[in-house]
Residue, then its C-alpha position, 0 to 999 in steps of 0.5 A: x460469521x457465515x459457515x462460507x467464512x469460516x476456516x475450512x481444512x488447509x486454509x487456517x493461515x490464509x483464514x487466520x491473518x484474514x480474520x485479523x485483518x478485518x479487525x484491524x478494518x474494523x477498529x481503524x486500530x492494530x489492537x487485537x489478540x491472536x484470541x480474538x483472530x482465532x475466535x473470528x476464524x471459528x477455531x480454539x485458542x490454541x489453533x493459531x500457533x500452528x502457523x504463527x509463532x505470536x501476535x507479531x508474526x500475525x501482523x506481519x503476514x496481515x502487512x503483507x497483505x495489505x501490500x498486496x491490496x495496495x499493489x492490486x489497487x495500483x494496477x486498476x489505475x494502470x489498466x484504466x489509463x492510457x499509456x505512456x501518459x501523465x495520467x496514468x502517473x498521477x492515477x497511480x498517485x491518486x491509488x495510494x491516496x485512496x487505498x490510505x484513506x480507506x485503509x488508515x489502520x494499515x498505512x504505518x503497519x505496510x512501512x514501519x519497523x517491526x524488527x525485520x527490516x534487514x529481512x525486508x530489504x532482502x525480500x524480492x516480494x516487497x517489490x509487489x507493493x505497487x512500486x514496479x508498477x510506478x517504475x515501468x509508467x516512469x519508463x512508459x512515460x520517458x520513452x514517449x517525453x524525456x528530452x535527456x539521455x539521463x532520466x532514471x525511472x527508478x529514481x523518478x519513481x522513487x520521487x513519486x512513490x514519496x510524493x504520494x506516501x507522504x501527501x496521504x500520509x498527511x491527509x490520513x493523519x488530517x495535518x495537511x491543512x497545517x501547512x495550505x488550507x485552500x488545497x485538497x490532497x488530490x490538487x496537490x499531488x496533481x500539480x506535484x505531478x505535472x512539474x515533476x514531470x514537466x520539469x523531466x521534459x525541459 
């Protein structure tokens, strides 16, 4: 590992949760030690504890992480598309496609319970998963389509992020052609997409 990469004073957290999710990357499994991230970092066994009480905590901030990738991958499909527009809708689909195919270590980490979920639910930075970012397209995209006065963007987002999550967990786990072997992930969530969508319209 570089001098640049190694721990430098006041950034052992960030440093320590970065090594351990390069390892995570780098097995495509969340077997590691808190030893192992400390080794990475460049510091003792011991320096770790300083900031996380064991492993679990460790995992934890590494989820939190990758949640704020999948959200940074989300606004890329955002500002690379236009407004009001179904294919800004369906980018956003095809960004949480990508980002758990090149991310598979970290697909189930983001949404199982770790025994925190209570804390989750409570937590206002869960909302920057990407998750507000589909919400405010739905509203974009009603504003401009909806024929009715009921559509609720959340609800419609919620539809959405569930589509997505779990097309790619399907394409992730390699099962999707159990059930249709003529599609591909992507056509999938395309067509899925347009008759959500069209279906709001009429």
């Amino acid at each position: 590992m570089s001098e640049a990469r190694r721990y430098h004073h006041g950034d052992l957290r960030n440093t320590l949760i970065v090594a351990a999710a390069e390892l995570i990357d780098e097995r495509g499994t969340l077997d590691f030690s808190i030893t192992e991230a400390a080794q990475r970092a460049g510091v003792s066994n011991a320096a770790p504890y300083r900031h996380f009480k064991d492993r679990e905590d460790l995992l934890i901030a590494v989820r939190d992480l990758a949640l704020m990738g999948l959200s940074s991958a989300c606004l890329a499909a955002q500002d690379q598309t236009p407004q009001h527009s179904m294919e800004r809708l369906t980018a956003l689909g095809q960004a949480y496609l990508d980002y758990a195919e090149q991310k598979k270590p970290f697909l189930s980490l983001m949404w199982e319970d770790r025994g925190d979920m209570d804390d989750r639910r409570a937590n206002i930075a869960l909302k920057q998963t990407g998750f507000q970012i589909v919400v405010q397209a739905v509203e974009d995209y009603c504003s401009q389509h909806s024929r009715g006065q009921s559509a609720d963007p959340i609800f419609i987002a919620t539809q959405l992020w569930a589509l997505a999550h779990g097309i790619a967990t399907l394409q992730v786990n390699q099962m999707l052609d159990l059930f249709d072997q003529t599609l591909s992930a992507k056509e999938l969530l395309e067509s899925s997409v347009r008759n959500l969508l069209t279906g709001l319209e009429r």
